[in-house]
N, C-alpha and C positions, 0 to 999 in steps of 0.2 A: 345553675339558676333554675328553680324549680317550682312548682307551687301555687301555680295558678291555672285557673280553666279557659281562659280565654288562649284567642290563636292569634297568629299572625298574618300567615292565610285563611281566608272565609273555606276555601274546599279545601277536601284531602283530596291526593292525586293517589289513584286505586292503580296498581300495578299487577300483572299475574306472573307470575311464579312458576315454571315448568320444572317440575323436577324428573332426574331420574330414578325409577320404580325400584324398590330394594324391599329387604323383608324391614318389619319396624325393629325399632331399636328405642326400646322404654323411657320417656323421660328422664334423667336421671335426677330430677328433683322435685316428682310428682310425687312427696309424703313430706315436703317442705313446705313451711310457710313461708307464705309472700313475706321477705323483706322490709317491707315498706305496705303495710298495712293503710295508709295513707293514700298509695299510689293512682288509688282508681279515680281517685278527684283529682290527682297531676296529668290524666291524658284526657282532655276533653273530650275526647269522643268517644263514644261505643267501637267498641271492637268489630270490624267487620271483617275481619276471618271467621272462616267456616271449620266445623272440624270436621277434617273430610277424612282422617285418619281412624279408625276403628281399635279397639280393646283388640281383637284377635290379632291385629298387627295387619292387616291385608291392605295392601295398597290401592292409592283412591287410582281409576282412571282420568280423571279430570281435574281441570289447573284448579292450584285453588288460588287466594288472593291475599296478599300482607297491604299494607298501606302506609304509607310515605309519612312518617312525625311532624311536624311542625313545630317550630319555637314556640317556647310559651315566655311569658312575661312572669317573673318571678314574684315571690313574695319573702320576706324575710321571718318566715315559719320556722326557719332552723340556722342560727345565728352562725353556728361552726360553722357552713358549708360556706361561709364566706370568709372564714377569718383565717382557712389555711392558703386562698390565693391572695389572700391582705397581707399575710408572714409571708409568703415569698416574691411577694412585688417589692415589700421590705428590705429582705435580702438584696435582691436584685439593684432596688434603684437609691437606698440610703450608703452612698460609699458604694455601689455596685453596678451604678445606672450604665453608663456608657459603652460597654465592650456588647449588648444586645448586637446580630447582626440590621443591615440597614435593610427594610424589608419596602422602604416606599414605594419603589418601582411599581410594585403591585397593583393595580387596581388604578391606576393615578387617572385613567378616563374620566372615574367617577367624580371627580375635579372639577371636570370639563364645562363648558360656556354652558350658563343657566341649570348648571344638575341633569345635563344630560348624558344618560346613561347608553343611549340606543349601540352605541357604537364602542363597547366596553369591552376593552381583549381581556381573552382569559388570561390569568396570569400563569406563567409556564415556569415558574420556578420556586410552586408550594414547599417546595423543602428548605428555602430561605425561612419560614415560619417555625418548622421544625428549630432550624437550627436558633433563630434567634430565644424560641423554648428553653432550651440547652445551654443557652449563652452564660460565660461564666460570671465573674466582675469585672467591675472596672471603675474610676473614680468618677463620683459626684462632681459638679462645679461647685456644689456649696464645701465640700470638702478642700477643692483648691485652693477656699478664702481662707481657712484654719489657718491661722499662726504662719502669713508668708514672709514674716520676716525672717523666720528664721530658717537660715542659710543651710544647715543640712536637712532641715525638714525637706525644704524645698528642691534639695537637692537629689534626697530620698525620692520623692515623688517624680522626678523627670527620670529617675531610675528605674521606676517600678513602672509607668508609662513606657518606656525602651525595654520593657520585657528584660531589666538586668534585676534579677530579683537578690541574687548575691549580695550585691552593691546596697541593692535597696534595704535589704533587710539591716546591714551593718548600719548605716545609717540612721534607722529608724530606731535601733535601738539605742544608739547616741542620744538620739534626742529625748527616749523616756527615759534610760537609767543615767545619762548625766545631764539633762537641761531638767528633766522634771515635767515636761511637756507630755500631757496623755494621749493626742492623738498621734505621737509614736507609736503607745504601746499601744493602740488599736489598729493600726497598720500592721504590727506586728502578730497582734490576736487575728488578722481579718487572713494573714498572709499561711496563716496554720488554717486557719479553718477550709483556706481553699486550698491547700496544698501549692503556694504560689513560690518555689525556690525551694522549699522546703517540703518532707513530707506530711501529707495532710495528718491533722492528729486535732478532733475534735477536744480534744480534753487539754489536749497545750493551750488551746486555742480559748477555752474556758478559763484557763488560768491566767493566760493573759487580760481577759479582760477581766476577772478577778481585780487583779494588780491597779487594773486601772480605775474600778469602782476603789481599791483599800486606800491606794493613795492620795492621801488629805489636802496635797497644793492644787491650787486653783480650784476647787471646789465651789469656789465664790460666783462662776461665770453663770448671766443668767438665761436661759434656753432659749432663744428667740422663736418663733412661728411665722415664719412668712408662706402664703395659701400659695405662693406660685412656685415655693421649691418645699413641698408641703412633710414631706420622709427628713429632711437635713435635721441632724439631731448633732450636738458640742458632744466631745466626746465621752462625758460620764456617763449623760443618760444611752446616748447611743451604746456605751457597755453594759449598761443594765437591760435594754431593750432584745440586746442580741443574745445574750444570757437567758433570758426568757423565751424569745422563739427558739432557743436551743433545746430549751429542757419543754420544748412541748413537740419534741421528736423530729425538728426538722433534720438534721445532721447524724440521722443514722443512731443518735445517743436512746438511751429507756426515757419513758416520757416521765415527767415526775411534775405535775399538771398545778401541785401547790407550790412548788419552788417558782415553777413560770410565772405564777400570779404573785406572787412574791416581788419578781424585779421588776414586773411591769409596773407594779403599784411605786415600787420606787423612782422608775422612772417617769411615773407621774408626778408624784411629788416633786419633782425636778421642774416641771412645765412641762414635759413631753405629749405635745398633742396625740402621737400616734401610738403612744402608749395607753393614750387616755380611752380611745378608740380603741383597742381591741381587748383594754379593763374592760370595759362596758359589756363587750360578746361574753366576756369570762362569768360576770357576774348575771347575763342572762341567760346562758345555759347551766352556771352551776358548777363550770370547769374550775377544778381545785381550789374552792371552798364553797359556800355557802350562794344560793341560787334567790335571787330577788332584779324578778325584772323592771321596780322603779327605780332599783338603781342601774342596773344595768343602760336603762333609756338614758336615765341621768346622764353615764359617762359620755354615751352617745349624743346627746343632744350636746352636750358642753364642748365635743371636740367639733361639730358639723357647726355651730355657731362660732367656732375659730376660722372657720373654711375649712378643714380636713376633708377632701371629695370624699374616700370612702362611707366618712360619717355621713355627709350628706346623700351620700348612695343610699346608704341604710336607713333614713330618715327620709327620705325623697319618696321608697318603696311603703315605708309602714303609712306614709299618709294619702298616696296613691290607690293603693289595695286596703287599705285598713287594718285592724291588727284591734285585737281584742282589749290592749290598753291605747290602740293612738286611732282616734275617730278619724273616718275616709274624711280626707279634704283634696281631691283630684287636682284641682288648681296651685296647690300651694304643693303637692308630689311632683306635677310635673317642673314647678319650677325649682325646687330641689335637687332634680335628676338632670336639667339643663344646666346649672350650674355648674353641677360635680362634673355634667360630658365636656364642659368649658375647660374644665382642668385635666381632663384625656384618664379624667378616670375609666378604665375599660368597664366594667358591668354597670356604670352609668351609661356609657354610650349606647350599649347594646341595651340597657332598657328603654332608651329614648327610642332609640332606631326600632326595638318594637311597638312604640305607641304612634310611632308616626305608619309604621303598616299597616297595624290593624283599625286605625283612624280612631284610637283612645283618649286623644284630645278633644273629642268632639265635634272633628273635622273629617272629610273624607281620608280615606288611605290615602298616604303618601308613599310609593315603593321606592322612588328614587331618592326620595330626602331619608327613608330609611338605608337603603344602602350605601349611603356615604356616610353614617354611624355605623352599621356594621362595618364596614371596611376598617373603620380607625378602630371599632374594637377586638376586631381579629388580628390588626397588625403589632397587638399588644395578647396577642396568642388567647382569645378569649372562647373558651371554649364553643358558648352558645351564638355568637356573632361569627365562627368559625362552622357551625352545623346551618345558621341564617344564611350564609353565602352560596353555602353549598345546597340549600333547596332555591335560592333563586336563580341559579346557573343548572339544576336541575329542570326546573319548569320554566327559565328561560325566560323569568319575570324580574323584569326592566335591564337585563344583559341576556346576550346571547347567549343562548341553548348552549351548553358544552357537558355532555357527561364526565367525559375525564376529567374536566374541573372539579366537577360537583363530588364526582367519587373520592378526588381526592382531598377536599378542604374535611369531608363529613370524613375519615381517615384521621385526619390530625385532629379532628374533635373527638372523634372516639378514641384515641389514643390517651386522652387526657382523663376517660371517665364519662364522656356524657352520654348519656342512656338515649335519648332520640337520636345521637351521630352512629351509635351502636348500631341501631334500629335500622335504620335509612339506609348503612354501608351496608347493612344485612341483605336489607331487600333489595342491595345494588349488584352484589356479592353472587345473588342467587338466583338473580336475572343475565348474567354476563352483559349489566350496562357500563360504560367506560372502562371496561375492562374485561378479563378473562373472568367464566364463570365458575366457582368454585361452592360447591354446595354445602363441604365438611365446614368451610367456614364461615358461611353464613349460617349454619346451625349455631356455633361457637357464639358467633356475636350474637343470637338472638339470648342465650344462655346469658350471657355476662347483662345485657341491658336489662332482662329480669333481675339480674342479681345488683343491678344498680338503680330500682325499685322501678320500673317499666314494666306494669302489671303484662299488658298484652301481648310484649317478647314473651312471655312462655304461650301464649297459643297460639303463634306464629311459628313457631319450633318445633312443637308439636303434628305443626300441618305438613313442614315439610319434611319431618323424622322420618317416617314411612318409605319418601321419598328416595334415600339417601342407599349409593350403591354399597355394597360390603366393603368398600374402598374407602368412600367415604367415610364411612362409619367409624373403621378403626384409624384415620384422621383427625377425627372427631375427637374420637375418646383419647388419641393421643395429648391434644390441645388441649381438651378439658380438666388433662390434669392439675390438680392446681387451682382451676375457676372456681371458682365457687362452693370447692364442697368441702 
């Protein structure tokens, strides 16, 4: 979530940096351009690193300084950065919600009588996050109402629940190649694609749902939308939906970006809200065919007027921040973005949770009522409410102070991509805070958050190149392989 110049925190917290004195070691992408040509309007603030580093290579005697990131509040500038954690919440929770691990434990202080935060354990078991990340599928409730009359569907289903995928599988194909029932054969498409009893084979997996969009009985059924189990799609369009996030490279396959818009459109045509919703990303960026963002807003406004959260996320943002076709209306963004946090849409929450920090409703900050929106949007693995948690357990604002928190929520935010979690573990990295001091890799992460458009990671890398002992160095360039170049 990127894009905007305001912060969350009014100050940055100035850190110094000791490193140890080595000969330099050049840039390795000082004849590159910035990535993100954009990027210097995504970091509010001037750069206060100094370049203490010299051309001759000669090392500086004196600390220099990086500075701690802050979240920002996003803007919807670039429609795709949204639409590949939209396809995989997809995956995850249409037919795949349930097997997430249980991650509440966390944070549950923030709960507590009147949003009081003062007394907030850190949470000691971050790699529950990790793993709920990684979680594989598991079955929807709305999938449980499918067809429970029928006896081996049903039967299929308590089978594949008991982890007897053998069983299951036999089952399920009774029910599509002799009752004629399709959401066998997407059990049976869903049980290839995850390699569930069977071995994983993206291309079975497409074939089966093939089968299930060619065959022409019940076709009649008409797609319902209900806002509170808002991903539940009847099995046809759900075969064309998952067809489509296939062939836009989720599953390891080549992306083939006109086919994707192809099934998505069909599963529009079906009633498919969530199809409709991420037609509209395709046709505002352009992605495999033709590029018009009134229509694009079109598909988006028609699925966020169904209740679809995401769409509402995305329309909550363009009228909050404004957007060169949807005129700022603050008041009518924030109540957008409340809505869609209503429905645990995760980059709703964390956008909410950053207007209540930075006092963007017009109201003072609020640090506690924003950390109980980050929290719910990090326990849905969100990247930026996952690097928000980990600067408020860094500066110890409205929870206890804990580095090895803080080092390790910004850890699983950089894991996932975010250029300030990069940043932050950088300069955690390179200070030996909540943890052991490693300098090769805090050069690494400064290296990658430039290359994940974070203008000022490269002169922050730069300060501490010089630095780095002959140890480090070929550390460095070992890890680097690969990064970025």
């Amino acid at each position: 979530m990127r894009g905007a110049k305001s912060w969350v925190w009014g100050a940055l917290f100035t850190l110094t940096v000791v490193a140890a004195q080595g000969q330099a070691w050049a840039w390795p992408f000082a004849q590159t351009a910035s990535p993100n040509t954009a990027s210097q309007g995504r970091d509010a603030s001037s750069s206060s690193a100094s370049s203490a580093s010299s051309s001759s290579g000669a090392a500086s005697s004196k600390p220099t300084t990086v500075v701690i990131v802050a979240p920002r509040l996003a803007t919807p500038e670039h429609p795709t950065a949204a639409l590949s954690p939209q396809m995989r919440a997809y995956l995850f929770t249409n037919g795949g919600g349930g097997a997430a691990t249980d991650c509440s434990h966390l944070f549950t202080d923030l709960m507590g009588v009147n949003g009081d935060t003062t007394q907030l354990e850190s949470p000691t078991d971050l790699a529950c996050l990790g793993r709920h990340a990684n979680a594989g599928p598991g079955m929807s409730p709305g999938r449980m109402e499918i067809q429970l009359t029928d006896y081996d569907y049903r039967m299929g289903m308590e089978a594949f629940n008991a982890k007897d995928y053998a069983k299951a599988m036999k089952l399920f194909l009774i029910v599509f190649n002799q009752k004629g029932l399709p959401a066998g054969g997407i059990m049976v498409a869903r049980m290839y694609l995850y390699g569930l009893g069977v071995p994983q084979s993206t291309p079975e997996a497409i074939s089966w749902f093939q089968k299930v969009l060619d065959d022409s009985r019940n076709q009649s059924q008409p797609q319902p939308f209900n806002p509170a189990n808002p991903d539940f799609l009847m099995p046809y369009p759900e075969a064309a939906v998952s067809l489509g996030h296939i062939y836009m490279g989720e599953f390891g396959t080549d992306k083939d970006l006109p086919k994707a818009r192809s099934y998505f459109e069909q599963a529009d045509r079906m009633g498919a809200i969530p199809a409709t919703y991420i037609l509209g990303l395709l046709w505002l960026e352009g992605s495999g065919g033709p590029q018009d963002t009134a229509k694009g807003e079109g598909y988006i406004k028609q699925a966020a007027e169904a209740g679809y959260p995401a769409a509402e996320y995305y329309m909550g943002q363009s009228y909050y921040s404004g957007t060169p076709s949807v005129a700022q209306d603050k008041k009518k963004g924030l109540s957008m973005l409340v809505t869609a946090a209503a429905q645990k849409d995760a980059n709703a929450l964390y956008a909410v949770g950053a207007i209540y920090d930075e006092g963007g409703d017009g109201k003072a900050p609020d640090h506690k009522k924003a950390l109980i929106y980050y929290r719910d949007a990090a326990l849905q693995v969100q990247p930026d409410a996952e690097d928000a948690l980990g600067l408020a357990f860094y500066l110890g604002n409205g929870v206890p102070k804990n580095l090895a928190t803080a080092r390790g929520l910004f850890k699983l935010s950089a894991d996932q991509g975010n250029a300030d979690a990069l940043f932050n573990l950088a300069v955690m990295e390179a200070n030996g805070e909540g943890g052991d001091q490693d300098m090769a890799q805090a050069y690494v992460l400064f290296v990658q958050a430039y290359h994940q458009g974070l203008d000022k990671a490269k002169a922050a890398a730069e300060e501490i190149e010089p630095k780095l002992s002959d140890t480090d160095r070929a550390r460095a360039d070992q890890m680097l392989n690969g990064v970025g170049q």
